[in-house]
N, C-alpha and C positions, 0 to 999 in steps of 0.2 A: 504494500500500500504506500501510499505515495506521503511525504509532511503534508503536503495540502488538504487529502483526504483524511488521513488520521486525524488536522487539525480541525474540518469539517463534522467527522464525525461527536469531539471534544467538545465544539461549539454547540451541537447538539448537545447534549449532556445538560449543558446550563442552561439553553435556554428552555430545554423540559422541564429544571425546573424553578424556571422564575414565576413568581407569582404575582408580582406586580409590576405592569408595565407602564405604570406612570412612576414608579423610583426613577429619582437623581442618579445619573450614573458618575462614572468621574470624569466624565467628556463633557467640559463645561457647555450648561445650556440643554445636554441632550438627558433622555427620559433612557429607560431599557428598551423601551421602543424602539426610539432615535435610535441605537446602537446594531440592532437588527436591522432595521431599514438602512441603513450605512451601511452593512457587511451586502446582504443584497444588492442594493444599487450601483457599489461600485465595483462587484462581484461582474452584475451584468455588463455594466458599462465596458470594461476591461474586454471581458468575452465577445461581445458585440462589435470592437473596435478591433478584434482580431476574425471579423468574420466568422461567427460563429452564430448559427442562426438558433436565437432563443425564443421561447415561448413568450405569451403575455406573459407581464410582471403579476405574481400572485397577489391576491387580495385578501384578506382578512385578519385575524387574528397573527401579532407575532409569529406566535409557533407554527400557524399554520402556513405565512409566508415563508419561513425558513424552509419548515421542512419540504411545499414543495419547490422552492427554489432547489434545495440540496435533492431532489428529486429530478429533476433536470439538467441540471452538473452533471450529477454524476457518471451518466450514460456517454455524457459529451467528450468526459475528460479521459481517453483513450490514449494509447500511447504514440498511434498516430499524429493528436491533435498535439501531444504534448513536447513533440521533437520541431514540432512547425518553428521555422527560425521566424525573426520581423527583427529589425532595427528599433529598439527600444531608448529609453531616460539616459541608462548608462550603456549603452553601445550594443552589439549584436548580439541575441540572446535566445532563449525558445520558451514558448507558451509556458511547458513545464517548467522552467527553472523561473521564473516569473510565478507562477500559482506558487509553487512552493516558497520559495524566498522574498516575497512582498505578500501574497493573499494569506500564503499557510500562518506567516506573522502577525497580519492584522487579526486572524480567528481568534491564536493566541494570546494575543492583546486584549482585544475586545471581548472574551471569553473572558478575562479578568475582569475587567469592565462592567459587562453583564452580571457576574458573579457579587461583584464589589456593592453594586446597586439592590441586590438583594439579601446583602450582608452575610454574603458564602465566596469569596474573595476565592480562585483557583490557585492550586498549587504546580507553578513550573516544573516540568520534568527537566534533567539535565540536558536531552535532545533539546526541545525548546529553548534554553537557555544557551547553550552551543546556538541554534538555528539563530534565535535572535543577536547574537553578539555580533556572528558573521553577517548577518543583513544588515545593524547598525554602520560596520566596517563599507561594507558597499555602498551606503545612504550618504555617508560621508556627511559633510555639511547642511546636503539636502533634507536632512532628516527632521532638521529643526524650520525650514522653508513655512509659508502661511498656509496652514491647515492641515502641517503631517504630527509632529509633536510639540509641545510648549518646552521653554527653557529646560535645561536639568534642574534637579533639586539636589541640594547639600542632604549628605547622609553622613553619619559615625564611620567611621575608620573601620571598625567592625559589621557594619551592617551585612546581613546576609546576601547572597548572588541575587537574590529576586528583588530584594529592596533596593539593591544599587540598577537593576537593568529598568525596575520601574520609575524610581527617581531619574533614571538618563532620558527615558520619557516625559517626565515631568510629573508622575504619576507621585501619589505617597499612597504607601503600601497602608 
């Protein structure tokens, strides 16, 4: 299975089970709502501008938007689609390595997020944490650009791996 899908399937996990979809998330502004409809949207967006012919955007209920969005992915995301090269942000790259190292991170980001807003916060596996250090590496500068993360946050010298990768997001754990 692929980071993106394993981080697909995680993201399910949370948002089964959140139960309030008007909780503050840590995404200034946004609800647990908001955080789904963001993982969708630029889920499709992404897919779509790589020609990839998707369904209507689903309707209803969070969970029922995810799951069938994640219902639709996931037939899509073959290993055909996922070798397709395209000239990307940071230079020549393929579908795959994009879903994995930018989408499979935002899942696990925002699976935190999602979690955070229903006060069950997720706990990074070490792949995760490996995955997201190497995408910060790639992101380079851009990482902090308007609308991807907010400043870092000052942490203790000690703090744990997950409080320092979410404070480099700007996150506090």
């Amino acid at each position: 299975m692929t980071f993106y899908l394993d981080a697909a399937d995680r993201f399910t996990t949370v948002v089964d089970a959140t139960t309030d979809w008007s909780a503050p998330s840590p995404c200034e502004g946004w609800t647990a709502a908001d955080v789904v409809d963001h993982v969708v949207d630029t889920e499709r967006d992404y897919l779509s501008r790589m020609d990839v012919a998707m369904p209507d955007r689903p309707t209803g209920s969070p969970e029922a938007v995810w799951a069938a969005h994640l219902a639709a992915v996931r037939p899509l995301v073959t290993e055909e689609l996922r070798a397709r090269e395209y000239d990307g942000f940071f230079g020549r790259t393929t579908i795959g390595a994009t879903l994995d190292h930018f989408y499979g991170f935002d899942l696990v980001v925002h699976g935190w997020d999602l979690g955070s807003a229903g006060g069950r916060p997720t706990t990074f596996s070490d792949a995760d944490m490996d995955a997201m250090e190497a995408a910060f590496e790639g992101f380079g500068d851009h990482a902090y650009d308007d609308g991807v993360f907010r400043s870092p946050l000052d942490v203790p010298a000690d703090a744990s791996r997950q409080v320092r990768l979410l404070a480099r997001m700007g996150r506090r754990a």
